[in-house]
C-alpha positions in Angstrom: -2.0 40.1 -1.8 -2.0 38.3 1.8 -0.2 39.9 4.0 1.3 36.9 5.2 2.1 33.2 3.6 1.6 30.3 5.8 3.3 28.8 3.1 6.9 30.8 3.5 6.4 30.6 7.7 6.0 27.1 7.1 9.3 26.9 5.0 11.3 29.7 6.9 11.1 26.8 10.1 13.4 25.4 8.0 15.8 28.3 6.8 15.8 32.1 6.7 13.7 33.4 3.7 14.3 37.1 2.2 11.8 39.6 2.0 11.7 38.8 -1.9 11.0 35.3 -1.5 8.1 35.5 0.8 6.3 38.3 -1.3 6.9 35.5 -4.1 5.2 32.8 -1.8 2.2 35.0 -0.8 1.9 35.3 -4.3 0.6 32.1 -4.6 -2.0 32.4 -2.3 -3.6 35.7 -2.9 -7.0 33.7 -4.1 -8.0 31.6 -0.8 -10.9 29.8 -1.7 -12.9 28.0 1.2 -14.2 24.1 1.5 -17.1 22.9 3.1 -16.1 19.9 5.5 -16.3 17.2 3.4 -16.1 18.5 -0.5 -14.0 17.2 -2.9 -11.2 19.4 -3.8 -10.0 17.0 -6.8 -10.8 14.1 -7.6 -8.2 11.3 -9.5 -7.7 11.4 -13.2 -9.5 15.1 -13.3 -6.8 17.1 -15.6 -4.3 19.2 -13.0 -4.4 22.8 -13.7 -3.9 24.1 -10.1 -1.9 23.2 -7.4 -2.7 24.1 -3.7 -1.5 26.0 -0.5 -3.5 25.1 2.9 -4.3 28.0 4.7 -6.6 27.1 7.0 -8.1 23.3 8.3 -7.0 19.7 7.2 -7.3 17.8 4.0 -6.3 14.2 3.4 -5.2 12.6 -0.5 -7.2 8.9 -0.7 -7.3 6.8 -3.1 -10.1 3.8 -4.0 -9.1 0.6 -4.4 -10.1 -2.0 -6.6 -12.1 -3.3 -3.6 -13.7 -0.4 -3.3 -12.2 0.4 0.2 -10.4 3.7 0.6 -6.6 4.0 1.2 -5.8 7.5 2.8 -2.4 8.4 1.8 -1.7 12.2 3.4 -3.3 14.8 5.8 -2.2 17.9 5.4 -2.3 20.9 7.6 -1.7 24.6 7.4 0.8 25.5 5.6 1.5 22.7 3.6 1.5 22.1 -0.5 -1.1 20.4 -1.7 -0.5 18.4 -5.1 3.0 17.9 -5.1 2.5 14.7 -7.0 0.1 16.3 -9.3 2.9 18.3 -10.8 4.4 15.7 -12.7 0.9 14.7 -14.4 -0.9 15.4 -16.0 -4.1 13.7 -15.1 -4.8 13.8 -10.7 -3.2 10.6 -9.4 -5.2 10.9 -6.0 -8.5 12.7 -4.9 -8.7 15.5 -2.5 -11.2 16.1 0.1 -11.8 18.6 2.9 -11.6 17.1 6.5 -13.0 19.9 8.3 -14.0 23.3 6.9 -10.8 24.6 5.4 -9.4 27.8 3.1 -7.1 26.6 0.3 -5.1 28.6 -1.7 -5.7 27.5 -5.6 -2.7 28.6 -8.2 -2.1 27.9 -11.5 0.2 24.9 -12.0 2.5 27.2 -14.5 2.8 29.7 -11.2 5.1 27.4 -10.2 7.8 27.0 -12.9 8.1 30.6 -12.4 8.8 30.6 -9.2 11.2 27.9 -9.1 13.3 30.1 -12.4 13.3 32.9 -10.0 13.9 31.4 -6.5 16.4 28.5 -6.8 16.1 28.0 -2.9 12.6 27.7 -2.8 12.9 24.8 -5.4 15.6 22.9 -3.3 13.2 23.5 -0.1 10.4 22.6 -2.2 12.3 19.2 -3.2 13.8 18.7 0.6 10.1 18.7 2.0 9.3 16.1 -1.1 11.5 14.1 -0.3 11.1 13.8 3.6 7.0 13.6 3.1 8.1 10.4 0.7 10.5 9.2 3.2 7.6 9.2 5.7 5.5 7.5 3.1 8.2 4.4 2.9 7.7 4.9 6.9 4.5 4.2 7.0 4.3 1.1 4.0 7.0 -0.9 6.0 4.7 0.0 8.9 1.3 -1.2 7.1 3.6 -5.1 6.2 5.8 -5.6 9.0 4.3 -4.0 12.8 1.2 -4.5 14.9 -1.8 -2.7 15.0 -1.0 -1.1 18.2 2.4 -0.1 16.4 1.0 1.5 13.3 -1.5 3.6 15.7 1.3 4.5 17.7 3.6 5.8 14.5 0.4 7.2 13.4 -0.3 9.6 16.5 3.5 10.4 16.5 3.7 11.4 12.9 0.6 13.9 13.3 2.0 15.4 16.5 5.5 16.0 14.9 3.8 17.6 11.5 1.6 19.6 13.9 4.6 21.0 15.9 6.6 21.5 13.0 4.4 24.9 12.7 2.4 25.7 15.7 4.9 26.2 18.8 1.7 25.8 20.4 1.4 22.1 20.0 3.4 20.8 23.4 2.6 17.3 24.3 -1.5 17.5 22.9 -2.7 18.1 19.6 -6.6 18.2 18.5 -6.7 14.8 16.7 -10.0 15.8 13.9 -10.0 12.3 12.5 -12.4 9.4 12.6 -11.4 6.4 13.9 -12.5 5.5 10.5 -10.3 7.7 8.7 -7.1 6.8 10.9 -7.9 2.9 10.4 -8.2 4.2 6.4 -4.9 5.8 6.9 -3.0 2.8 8.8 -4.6 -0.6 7.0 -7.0 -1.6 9.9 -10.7 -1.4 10.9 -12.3 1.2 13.3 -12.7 -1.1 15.8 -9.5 -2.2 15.7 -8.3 1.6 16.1 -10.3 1.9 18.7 -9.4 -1.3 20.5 -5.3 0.2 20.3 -6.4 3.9 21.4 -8.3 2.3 24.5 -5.3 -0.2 25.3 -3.1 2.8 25.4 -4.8 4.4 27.6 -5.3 1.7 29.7 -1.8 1.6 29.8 -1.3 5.3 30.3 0.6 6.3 27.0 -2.0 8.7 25.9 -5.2 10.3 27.2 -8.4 11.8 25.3 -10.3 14.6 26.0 -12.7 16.5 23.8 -11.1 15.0 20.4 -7.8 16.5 21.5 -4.8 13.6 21.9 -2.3 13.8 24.9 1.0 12.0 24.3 2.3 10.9 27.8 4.8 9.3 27.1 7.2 9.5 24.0 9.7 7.8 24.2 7.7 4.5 25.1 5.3 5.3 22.0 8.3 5.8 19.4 9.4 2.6 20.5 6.0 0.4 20.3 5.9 2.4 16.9 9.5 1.8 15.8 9.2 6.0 14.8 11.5 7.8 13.4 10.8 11.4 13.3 11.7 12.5 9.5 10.3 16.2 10.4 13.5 17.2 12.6 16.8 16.0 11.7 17.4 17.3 8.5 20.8 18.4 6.6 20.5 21.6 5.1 24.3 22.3 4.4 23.5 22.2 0.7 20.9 24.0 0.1 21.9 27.2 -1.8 22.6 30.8 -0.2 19.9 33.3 -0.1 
């Protein structure tokens, strides 16, 4: 067994877990597996039979369109459950692939029911992160229809930096970015140059600096409202989430 689950210090940012609910957590991700940058970790319509912890790296959920451009829909970091929406199919509804080299944790799909019979809190935490990631989503789509380019890039830098800090204390006012302008312009409806166009124009304009692939936010405030962000990471009400 791990010694450790990112997966429980991920949840326990949230609320205190017991000693019997992290050993159930590390459970789940006694078989890391690693990913070569770049490999496909599932791909849509395969049939689900695992689900996945991030241990290590990024990985992003696309999907292709019927243009045969790519829509990326999530990056996910450490600590984060990968597959959420596979567990109600069947058959993948998005494909997986491995931003940068990565270790994932592979369970079986079934692992899961049994975890959520034995630890009731873990389900409600499980279904309060599922719900604030698909808050986010519904973020991001009125985003894509109704804001600027220099708004969606704006939401977009925001919303990694706040996922980032949500588990490394670390991350201050900088965070190491890892995406292609490609990738963020797959992620946000616009082309790379376009991307790049906004990232140089805040700059200009001294919201944000670049150094070495790593992102510095300079000011916050001014970016949440050019990005009309909400930070869904933060402010959440636990009150009912049952007793440990």
């Amino acid at each position: 067994m791990v010694a450790t689950s990112c997966f429980a210090e991920r949840l326990a940012k949230h609320v205190p877990l017991s000693d019997a609910e992290k050993s159930a957590l590390a459970r789940l991700e006694e078989n890391p597996r690693k990913v070569k940058r770049g490999a496909m970790i599932q791909r849509v319509n395969e049939t689900v039979t695992e689900l996945f912890v991030l241990r290590e790296g990024r990985v992003m959920s696309f999907v292709i369109l019927p243009d045969g451009s790519r829509q990326i829909l999530r990056v996910y970091f450490p600590g984060d459950f990968i597959g959420s929406a596979s567990t109600i199919y069947s058959k993948a509804p998005e494909s997986l692939v491995a931003l940068t080299d990565v270790v994932v944790c592979p369970f079986d799909k079934h692992a899961l029911r049994r975890l959520l019979e034995d630890y009731p809190r873990v389900a409600a935490l499980l279904f309060l992160l599922s719900n604030a990631e698909r808050v986010a989503m519904t973020d991001r789509m009125a985003s894509l229809g109704r804001t600027s380019a220099k708004a969606r890039v704006a939401s977009f830098l925001l919303d990694m930096f706040d996922r980032l800090r949500v588990t490394d204390d670390g991350v201050i006012d900088s965070f190491d970015l890892k995406l292609t302008q490609e990738e963020i312009g797959d992620s946000i409806g616009l082309t790379s140059v376009h991307v790049n166009r906004m990232i140089r124009q805040m700059e200009q304009e001294g919201l944000i600096s670049r150094s070495n692939g790593r992102i510095t936010l300079h000011q916050m405030a001014r970016l949440e409202e050019i990005g009309h962000y909400i930070n869904r990471h933060k402010v959440m009400d636990l009150d009912w989430l049952p007793v440990g």
